[in-house]
N, C-alpha and C positions, 0 to 999 in steps of 0.2 A: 504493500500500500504506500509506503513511504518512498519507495523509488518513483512509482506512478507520478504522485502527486510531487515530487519536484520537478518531473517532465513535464507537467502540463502546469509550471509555475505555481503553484501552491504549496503551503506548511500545514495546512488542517483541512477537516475533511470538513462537507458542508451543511451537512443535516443532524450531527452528535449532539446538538444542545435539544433539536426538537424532537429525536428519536428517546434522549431520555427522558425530556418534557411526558412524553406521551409512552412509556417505557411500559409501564402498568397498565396502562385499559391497553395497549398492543397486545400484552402478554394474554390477557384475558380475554378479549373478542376472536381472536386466533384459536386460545387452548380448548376454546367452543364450538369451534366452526368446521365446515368441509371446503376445501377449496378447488377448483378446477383451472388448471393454468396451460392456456393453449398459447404456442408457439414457446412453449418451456424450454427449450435445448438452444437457443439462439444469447449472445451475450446477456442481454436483459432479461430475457424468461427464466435462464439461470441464475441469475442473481435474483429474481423476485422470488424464485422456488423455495433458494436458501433464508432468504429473510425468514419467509413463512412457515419452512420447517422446520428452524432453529427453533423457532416460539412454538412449536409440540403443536402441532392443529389435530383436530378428530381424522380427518379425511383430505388428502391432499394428492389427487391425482394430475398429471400431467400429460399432456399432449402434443409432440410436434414431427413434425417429414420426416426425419433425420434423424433414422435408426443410430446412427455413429454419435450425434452428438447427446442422445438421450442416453448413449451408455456410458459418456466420460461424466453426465451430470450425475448419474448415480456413482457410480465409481467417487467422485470428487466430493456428493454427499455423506457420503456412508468412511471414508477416510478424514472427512474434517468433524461430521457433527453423530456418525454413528446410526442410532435409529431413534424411534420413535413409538410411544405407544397405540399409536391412529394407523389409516391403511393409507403406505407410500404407496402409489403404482405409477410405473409409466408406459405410456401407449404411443407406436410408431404409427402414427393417421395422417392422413392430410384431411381439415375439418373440411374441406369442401367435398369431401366425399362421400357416397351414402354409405361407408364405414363408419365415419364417423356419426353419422346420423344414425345408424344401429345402437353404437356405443353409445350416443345420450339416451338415445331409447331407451335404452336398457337399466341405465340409471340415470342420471342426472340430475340429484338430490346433492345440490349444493348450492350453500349460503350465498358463496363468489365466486363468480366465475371472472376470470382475469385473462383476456385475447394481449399477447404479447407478441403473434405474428405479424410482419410485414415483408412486404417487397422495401426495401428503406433504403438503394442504392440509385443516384441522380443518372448513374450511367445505364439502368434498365429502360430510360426511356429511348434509346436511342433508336432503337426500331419497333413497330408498331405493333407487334406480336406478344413479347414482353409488357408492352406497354399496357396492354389487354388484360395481363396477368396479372398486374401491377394493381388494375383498376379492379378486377376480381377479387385479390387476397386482401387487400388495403378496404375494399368498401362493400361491396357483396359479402364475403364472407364474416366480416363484422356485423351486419346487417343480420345475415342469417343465423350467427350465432348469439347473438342479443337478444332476437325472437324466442328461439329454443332457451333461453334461459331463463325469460321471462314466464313463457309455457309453463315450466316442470316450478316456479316461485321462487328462485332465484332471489335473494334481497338485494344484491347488489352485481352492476356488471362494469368494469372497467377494460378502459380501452385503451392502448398507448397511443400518443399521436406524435409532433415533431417539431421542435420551434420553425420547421421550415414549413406549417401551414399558415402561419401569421403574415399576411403579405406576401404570399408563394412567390415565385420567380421560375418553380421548374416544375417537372411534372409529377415526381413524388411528391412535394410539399403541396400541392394542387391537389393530389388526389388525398392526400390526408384532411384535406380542409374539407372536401369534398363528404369524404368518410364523419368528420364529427357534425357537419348539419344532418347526415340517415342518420346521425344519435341523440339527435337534437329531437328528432320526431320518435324514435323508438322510446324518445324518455319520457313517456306518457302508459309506457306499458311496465316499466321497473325504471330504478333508481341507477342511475348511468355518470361515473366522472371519469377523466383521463387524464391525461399530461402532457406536457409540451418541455422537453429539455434538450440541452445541448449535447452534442458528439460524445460516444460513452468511449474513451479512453480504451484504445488496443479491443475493441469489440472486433467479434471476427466478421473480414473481410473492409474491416476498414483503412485506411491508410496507415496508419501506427502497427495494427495490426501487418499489416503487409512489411514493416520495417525489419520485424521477426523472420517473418516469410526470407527475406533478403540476405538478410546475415546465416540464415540455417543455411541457406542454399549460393552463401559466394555468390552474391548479387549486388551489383550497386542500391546505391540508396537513391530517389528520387523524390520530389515535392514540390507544391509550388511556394514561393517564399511572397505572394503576397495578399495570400487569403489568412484573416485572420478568425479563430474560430474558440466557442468556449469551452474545456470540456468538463465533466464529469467521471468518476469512476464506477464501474460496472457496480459496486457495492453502493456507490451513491445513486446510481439507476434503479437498483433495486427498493431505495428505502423510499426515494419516490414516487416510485409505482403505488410500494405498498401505503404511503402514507395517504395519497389519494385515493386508494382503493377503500379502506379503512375510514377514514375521516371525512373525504370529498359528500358536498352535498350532490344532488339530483343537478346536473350540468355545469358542474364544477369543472375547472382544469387548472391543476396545479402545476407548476413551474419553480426552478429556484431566482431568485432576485439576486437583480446584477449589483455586484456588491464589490468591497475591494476583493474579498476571498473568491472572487470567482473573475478570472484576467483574461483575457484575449490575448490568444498567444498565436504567429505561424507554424503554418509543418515546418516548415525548415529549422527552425528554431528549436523545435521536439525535436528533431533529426539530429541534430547537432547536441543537444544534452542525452540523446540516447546514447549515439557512439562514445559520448565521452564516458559515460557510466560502463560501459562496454570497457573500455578502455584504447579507444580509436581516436585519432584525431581527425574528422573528418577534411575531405580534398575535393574540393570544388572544381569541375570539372567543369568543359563548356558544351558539349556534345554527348547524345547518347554512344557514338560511335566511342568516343575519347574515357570514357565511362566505362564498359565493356572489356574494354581493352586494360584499361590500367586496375579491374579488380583482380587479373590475374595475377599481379604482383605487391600491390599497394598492401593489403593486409596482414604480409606479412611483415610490412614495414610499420605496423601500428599505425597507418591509416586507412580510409577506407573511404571510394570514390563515392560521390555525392553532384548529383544534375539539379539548382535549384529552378524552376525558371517560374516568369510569371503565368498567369491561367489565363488562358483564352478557351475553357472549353464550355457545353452549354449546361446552363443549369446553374451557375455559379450565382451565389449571393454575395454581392457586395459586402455585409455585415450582417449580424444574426439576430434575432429580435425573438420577444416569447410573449408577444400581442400585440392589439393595434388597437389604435387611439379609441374606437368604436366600441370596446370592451371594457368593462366595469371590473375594478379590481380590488381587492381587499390584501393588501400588503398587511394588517393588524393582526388576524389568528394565530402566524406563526415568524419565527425568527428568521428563517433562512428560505421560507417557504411562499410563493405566493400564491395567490390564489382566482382566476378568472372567474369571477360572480356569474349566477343562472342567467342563460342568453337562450329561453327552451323557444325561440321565433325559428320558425324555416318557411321555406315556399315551398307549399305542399304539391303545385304545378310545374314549378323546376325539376324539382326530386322524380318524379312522374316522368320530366322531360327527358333529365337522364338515363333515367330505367328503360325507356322506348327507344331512347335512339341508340342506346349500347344492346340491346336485346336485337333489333332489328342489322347491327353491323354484323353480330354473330350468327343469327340464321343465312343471313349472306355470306357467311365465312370471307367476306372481303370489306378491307377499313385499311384506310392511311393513319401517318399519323398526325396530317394535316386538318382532317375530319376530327378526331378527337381531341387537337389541340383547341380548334372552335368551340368542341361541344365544351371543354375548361372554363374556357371564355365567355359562354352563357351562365355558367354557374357561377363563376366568382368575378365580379366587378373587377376593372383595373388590373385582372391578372397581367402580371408585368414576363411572361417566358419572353426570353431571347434566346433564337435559333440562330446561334451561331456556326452550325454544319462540322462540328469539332467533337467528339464524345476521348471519354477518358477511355476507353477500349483503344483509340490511335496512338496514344503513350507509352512509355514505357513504364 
């Protein structure tokens, strides 16, 4: 934890004063309850799993794609916190399946159900097929599984969402923002909060994460040095989740407040305090070609080749935000914590619009992604995307 957090410029972590604020009625609302946690095996589901199995729950099953990463979560559970007297189980599903439609079937007696699945990469929009999928797991599938949870009496259903739906610019932050107005209308049927935070530090598949990736495998190091971004530790994503989960009212969205303890830092910047922790002195390099070439020998030299450059690719935010001006906030219930006041308004004829015309692109099995960057554009005002013809797949 402590390496983490002086990579991503911080000395303390950012929820300890209101996790033990709330330390006691956690412990207790948890050693009560069942929990159901879908997309559990992903950096963040993992981390929410451990919160909530640490604190002993009656019933806490999980759910996610990815046989492989649901066995290092057990593996990782059962080596750090042992067991439990409640039933652990995990299940390799994809919730948009009618497996998994069997499996709620069949039970689905639980308190909270916690969706922690996403498509949550800017570069899955790059062609329209993906992008389809994007719009499936991010808002269909949250859709359909907030319905089934509310069915079976559900008390509570939490969603993760992503500071990049506050004023989107790309197509995953779009389809996030997209996603919390279907929950904005399903919060009429059960009690619904989520969250909005920043970049969870070395989560898999993201770029710190890939840093790892790099050095396992004698790779250069690569970033751009002039996005600057906030982030979070995967245990600090988890105490968010769960404290929204827990505490959030009916169309709450919690976020942490920018604060001094929470800094804007570049990758490159992370880059450069990883390798030194490593014990590299990183060599800035001017070329991927120049790159390549000099990790064959630099590493052994105690450095190790480094390409910063700036970002021209699409989907990039300028700066990172965790609401907009139009939203009602209550910074007062918690220390580190903020909180997005009930906003339960949607246009029940938009909602409707989008269901028809993504329903109609799939029976036709043919859609751009020109088409569905418009239909974005009907839904959220001012969507600002810029299609700059560049995705982070032409990078190295």
């Amino acid at each position: 934890m402590t390496s983490t957090l002086s990579l991503i410029g911080r000395e303390k972590e950012l929820f300890t004063a209101d996790i033990i604020q709330c330390a006691k009625e956690l412990r207790e609302i948890i050693a009560e309850s069942s929990f159901l946690v879908l997309g559990g095996a992903g950096s963040i589901g993992q981390a929410v799993t451990k919160e909530i199995f640490k604190r002993n729950p009656q019933k806490l099953h999980v759910v996610d794609i990815s046989e492989n990463n649901l066995v290092e979560l057990v593996r990782d559970i059962r080596s750090s916190f042992g067991y439990i007297g409640g039933d652990f189980q995990t299940f390799a599903l994809d919730i948009g399946s009618v497996e998994y439609d069997a499996f709620f079937e069949a039970d689905g007696e639980y308190d909270y159900v916690l969706n922690l699945s996403a498509l949550k990469h800017v570069r899955s929009e790059k062609d329209p097929y993906t992008l389809m999928r994007m719009i499936d797991v991010n808002v269909f599938n949250t859709e359909k599984t907030v319905l089934q949870a509310a069915a079976k009496g559900a008390r509570k259903y939490f969603c993760v969402s992503t500071d990049k739906a506050a004023n989107p610019v790309n197509m995953m932050g779009a389809s996030k923002r997209i996603m919390e107005m279907f929950l904005m209308r399903c919060s009429s049927e059960i009690d619904i909060s989520t969250a909005r935070f920043a970049n969870v530090a070395f989560s898999d598949g993201s770029l710190l994460h890939g840093f790892n990736q790099r050095i396992q495998k004698r790779q250069p190091i690569v970033a751009p040095n002039d996005v600057k971004r906030y982030f979070v530790t995967p245990q600090e994503s988890g105490e968010l989740c769960l404290m929204s989960c827990i505490f959030g009212e009916n169309g709450n969205i919690f976020f942490p407040k920018l604060s001094e303890s929470l800094h804007l830092i570049t990758f490159s910047e992370i880059a450069e305090k990883y390798l030194q922790q490593l014990g590299y002195e990183p060599y800035i390099c001017c070329s991927e070609d120049e790159a390549r070439e000099m990790v064959r020998e630099l590493p052994d030299q105690g450095k190790w080749p480094c390409l910063f450059t700036e970002s021209d690719t699409t989907g990039e935010k300028d700066f990172e935000e965790f609401y907009t001006d139009s939203e009602t906030l209550d910074m007062e219930r918690f220390g580190n914590l903020g909180v997005i006041e009930k906003d339960l308004d949607f246009n029940s004829e938009l909602l409707n619009l989008f269901e028809t015309e993504i329903k109609g692109m799939k029976q036709a099995k043919s859609w751009s992604k020109k088409q569905i960057v418009a239909l974005f554009n009907k839904m959220i005002p001012n969507f600002g995307h810029l299609e700059t013809g560049k995705y982070l797949d032409g990078k190295m």
